[in-house]
N, C-alpha and C positions, 0 to 999 in steps of 0.2 A: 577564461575570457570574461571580462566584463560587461557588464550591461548594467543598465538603468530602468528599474520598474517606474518610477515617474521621470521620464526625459527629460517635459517640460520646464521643469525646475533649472534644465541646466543654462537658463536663461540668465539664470543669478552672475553666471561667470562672466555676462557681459560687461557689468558697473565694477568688474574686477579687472578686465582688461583695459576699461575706459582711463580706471584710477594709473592702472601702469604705464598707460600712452601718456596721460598729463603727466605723469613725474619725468619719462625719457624726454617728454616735451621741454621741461621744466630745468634738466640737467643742462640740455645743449642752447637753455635760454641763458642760464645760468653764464656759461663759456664764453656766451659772447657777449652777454656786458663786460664778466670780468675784462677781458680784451678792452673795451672801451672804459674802464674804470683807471681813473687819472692817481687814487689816492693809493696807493698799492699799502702803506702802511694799515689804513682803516680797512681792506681785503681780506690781510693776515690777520686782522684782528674778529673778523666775517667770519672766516673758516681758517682754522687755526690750525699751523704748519703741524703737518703727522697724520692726522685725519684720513684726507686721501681715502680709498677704495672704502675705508674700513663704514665708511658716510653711509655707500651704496649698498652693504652686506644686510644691516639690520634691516633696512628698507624693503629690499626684495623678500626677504626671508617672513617678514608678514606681509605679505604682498602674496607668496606661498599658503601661506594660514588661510587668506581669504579666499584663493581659488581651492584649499580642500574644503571649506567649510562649503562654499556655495557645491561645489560637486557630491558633494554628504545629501546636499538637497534632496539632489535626483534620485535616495537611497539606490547606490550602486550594491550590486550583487555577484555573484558566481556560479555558474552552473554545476550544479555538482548531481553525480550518478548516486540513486537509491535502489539499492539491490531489492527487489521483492521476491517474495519465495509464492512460487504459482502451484506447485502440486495439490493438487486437490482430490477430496475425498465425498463420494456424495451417500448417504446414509436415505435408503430406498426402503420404507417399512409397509409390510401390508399390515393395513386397517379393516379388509373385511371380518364377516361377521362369524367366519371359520376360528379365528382367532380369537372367540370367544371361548373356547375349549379347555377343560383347564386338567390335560391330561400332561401337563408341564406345568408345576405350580409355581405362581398361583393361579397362571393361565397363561395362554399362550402369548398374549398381547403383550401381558403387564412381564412377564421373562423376555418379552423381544424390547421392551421399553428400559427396561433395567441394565441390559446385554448393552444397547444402543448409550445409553447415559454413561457404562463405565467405560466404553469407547470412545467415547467424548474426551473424558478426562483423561486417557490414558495417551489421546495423540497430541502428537505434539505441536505446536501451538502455531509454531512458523507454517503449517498445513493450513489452506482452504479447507471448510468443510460445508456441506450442504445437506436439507434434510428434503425426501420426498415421500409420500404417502400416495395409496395406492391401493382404494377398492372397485368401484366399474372405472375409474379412469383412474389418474396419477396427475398429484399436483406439486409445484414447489411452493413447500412450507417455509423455508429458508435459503434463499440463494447462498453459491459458495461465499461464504465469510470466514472470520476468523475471530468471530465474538460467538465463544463456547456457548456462553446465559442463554444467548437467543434461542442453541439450537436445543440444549436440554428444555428450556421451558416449552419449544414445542412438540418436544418429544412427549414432556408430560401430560400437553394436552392436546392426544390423539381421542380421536373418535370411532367408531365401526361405524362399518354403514354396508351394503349388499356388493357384492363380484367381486372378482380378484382379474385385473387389468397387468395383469404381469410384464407382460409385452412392452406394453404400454409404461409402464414406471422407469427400467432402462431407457426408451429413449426420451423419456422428460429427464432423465440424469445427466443422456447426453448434452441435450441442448444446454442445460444449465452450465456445463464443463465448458461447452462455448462461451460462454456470455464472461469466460473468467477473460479482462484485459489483458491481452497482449505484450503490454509495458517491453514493447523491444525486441522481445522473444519471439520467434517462430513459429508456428502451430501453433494448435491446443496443447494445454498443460498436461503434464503428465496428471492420469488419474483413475481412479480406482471405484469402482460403485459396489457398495456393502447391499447385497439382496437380502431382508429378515422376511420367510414369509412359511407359511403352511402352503404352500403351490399352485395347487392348480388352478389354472387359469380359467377364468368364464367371461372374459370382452375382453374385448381389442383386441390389438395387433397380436401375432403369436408368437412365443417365446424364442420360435427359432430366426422369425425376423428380426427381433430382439439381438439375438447373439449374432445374427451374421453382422450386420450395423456398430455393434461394438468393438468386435472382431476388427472390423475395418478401420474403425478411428481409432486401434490401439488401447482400448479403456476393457482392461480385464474388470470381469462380473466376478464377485464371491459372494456366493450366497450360504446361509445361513438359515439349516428347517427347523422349523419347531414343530414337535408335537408327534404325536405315536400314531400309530395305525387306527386303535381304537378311541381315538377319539372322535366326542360327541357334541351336539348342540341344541340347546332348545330354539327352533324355529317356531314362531305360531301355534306354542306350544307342543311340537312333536320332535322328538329327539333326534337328528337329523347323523348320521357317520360322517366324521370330514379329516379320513384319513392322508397323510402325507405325499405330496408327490416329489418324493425324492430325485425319481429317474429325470424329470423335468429339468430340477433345480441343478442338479448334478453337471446336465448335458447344457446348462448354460454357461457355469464353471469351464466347464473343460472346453470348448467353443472359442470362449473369451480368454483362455489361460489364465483363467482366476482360481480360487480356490473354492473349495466343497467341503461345510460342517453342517452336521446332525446336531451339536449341540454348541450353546453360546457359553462362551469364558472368556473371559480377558485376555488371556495366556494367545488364544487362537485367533481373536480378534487383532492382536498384534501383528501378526505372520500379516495381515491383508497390508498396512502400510509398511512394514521393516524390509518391505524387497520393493518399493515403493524409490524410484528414481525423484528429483528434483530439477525442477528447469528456473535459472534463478531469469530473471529479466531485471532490465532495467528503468528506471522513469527520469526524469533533470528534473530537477528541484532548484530554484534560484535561492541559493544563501546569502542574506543578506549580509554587505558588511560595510554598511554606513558608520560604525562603530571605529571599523580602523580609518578611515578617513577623518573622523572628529578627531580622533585621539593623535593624527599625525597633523593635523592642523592645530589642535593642541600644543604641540609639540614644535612647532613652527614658531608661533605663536609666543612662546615663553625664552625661544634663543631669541627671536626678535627682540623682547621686552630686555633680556639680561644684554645683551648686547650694547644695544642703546643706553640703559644706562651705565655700562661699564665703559662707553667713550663718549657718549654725551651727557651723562649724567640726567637723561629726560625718558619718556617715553614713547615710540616711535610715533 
């Protein structure tokens, strides 16, 4: 279907219609003087015997030229469908200060930052990805996009700070997996939240609200523990134990029908998007194509010109 992003323009075709009323005008003026024309000799000599239709061919024919050029005006367009790829992946890292631990070297943070960046690069590009952090609350660092730079730069620059909001970081994942557009599609996009944390929860919401709310919109949790039983932390100077809570992290996995790793690789990291469905949607994009219109006014234009003078010898 066509359409016209500046319509207005197509005002041009008026002084193109006016020109073709004066020559119809000009034909049938034509007709009937001949009629009243006494010297029939000096007539054939007017318009000369052969002629005929062939008069009215070049004529119309840039008479064509001019109504594409004026309609080129209005650069006309086409709607055309752009498939977008919505599955999305949202990248949930705890920052608290348990994850200063470095019984995973080189610590637990900079192993879950490193895990998180080869993850990056390893998914594939047509994917949404989104980053959220998550010590007494959960924030989005990066809404779902598809500009890799942004999300490793803010991978790189995470901070600690005090509590582990667990709870809480899945459903800032959710909401984010909302906000992904529509574009045509139905629901929310298929999608996936990567949990990297050392566990346990100390604010907010609790883990099993967490999972039943995921559960429910379809968005399997896999999370991903770092760090050993024994490890430790210097707090205010006293060395604090901030061992693992697996059983937590596990029973959000399994809740969500996501998956459950003790340790970060590439290889396992993969497994979270490769059983990962895709919902393609669509958006209308108007293509312009003022282009074929010049070019077939062009084209109008240059039979016109050969025309004329290949039977008048002039230019129309």
């Amino acid at each position: 279907m066509i359409r016209f992003l500046e319509p207005w323009w197509l005002l041009a075709l008026l002084p193109v219609v006016a020109i073709a009323a004066v020559y119809v005008w000009r034909q049938f003026r034509r007709k009937h003087y001949a009629v009243r024309f006494a010297n029939l000799d000096l007539l054939r000599t007017l318009a000369p015997k052969g002629l005929g239709w062939r008069r009215h061919v070049a004529a119309g024919t840039f008479l064509l030229a001019l109504l594409a050029l004026a309609t080129a005006m209005a650069r006309p367009s086409v709607d055309r469908e752009e498939p977008l790829e919505r599955a999305t992946i949202m990248l949930a890292i705890d920052v608290s200060l348990s994850m200063e631990a470095d019984d995973v070297a080189p610590s637990r943070i900079e192993a879950a930052q490193e895990a998180a960046k080869q993850f990056v690069t390893e998914l594939p590009e047509t994917y949404n990805l989104g980053l959220v952090s998550f010590a007494k609350s959960a924030n989005v660092l990066v809404p779902p996009t598809k500009d890799r730079l942004a999300v490793q730069q803010a991978i790189d620059g995470l901070t600690l700070a005090e509590a582990t909001a667990t709870g809480e970081a899945v459903f800032t994942c959710l909401e984010a997996v909302r906000s992904v557009p529509a574009d045509g599609a139905s629901g929310i996009p298929p999608a996936r939240i990567v949990l990297l944390s050392d566990g346990y929860r100390t604010s907010g919401r609790s883990v099993e609200e967490a999972a039943s709310a995921a559960a429910a919109a379809n968005v399997p949790v896999s999370t991903i523990a770092f760090g050993t039983d024994a490890g430790v932390v210097d707090i205010g100077g006293q060395l604090q134990p901030v061992p693992v809570d697996r059983l937590a992290l596990a029973e959000l996995a399994e809740t969500t029908q996501g998956f459950f790793y003790e340790a970060a690789s590439v290889s396992e990291l993969k497994q979270v998007y490769e059983d990962m469905g895709s919902s393609i949607g669509h958006r209308v994009e108007p293509r312009e194509v003022t282009q074929w219109y010049a070019g077939i006014a062009l084209l109008f234009a240059l039979a016109a010109g050969g025309m004329s003078l290949l039977w008048t010898s002039r230019l129309p």
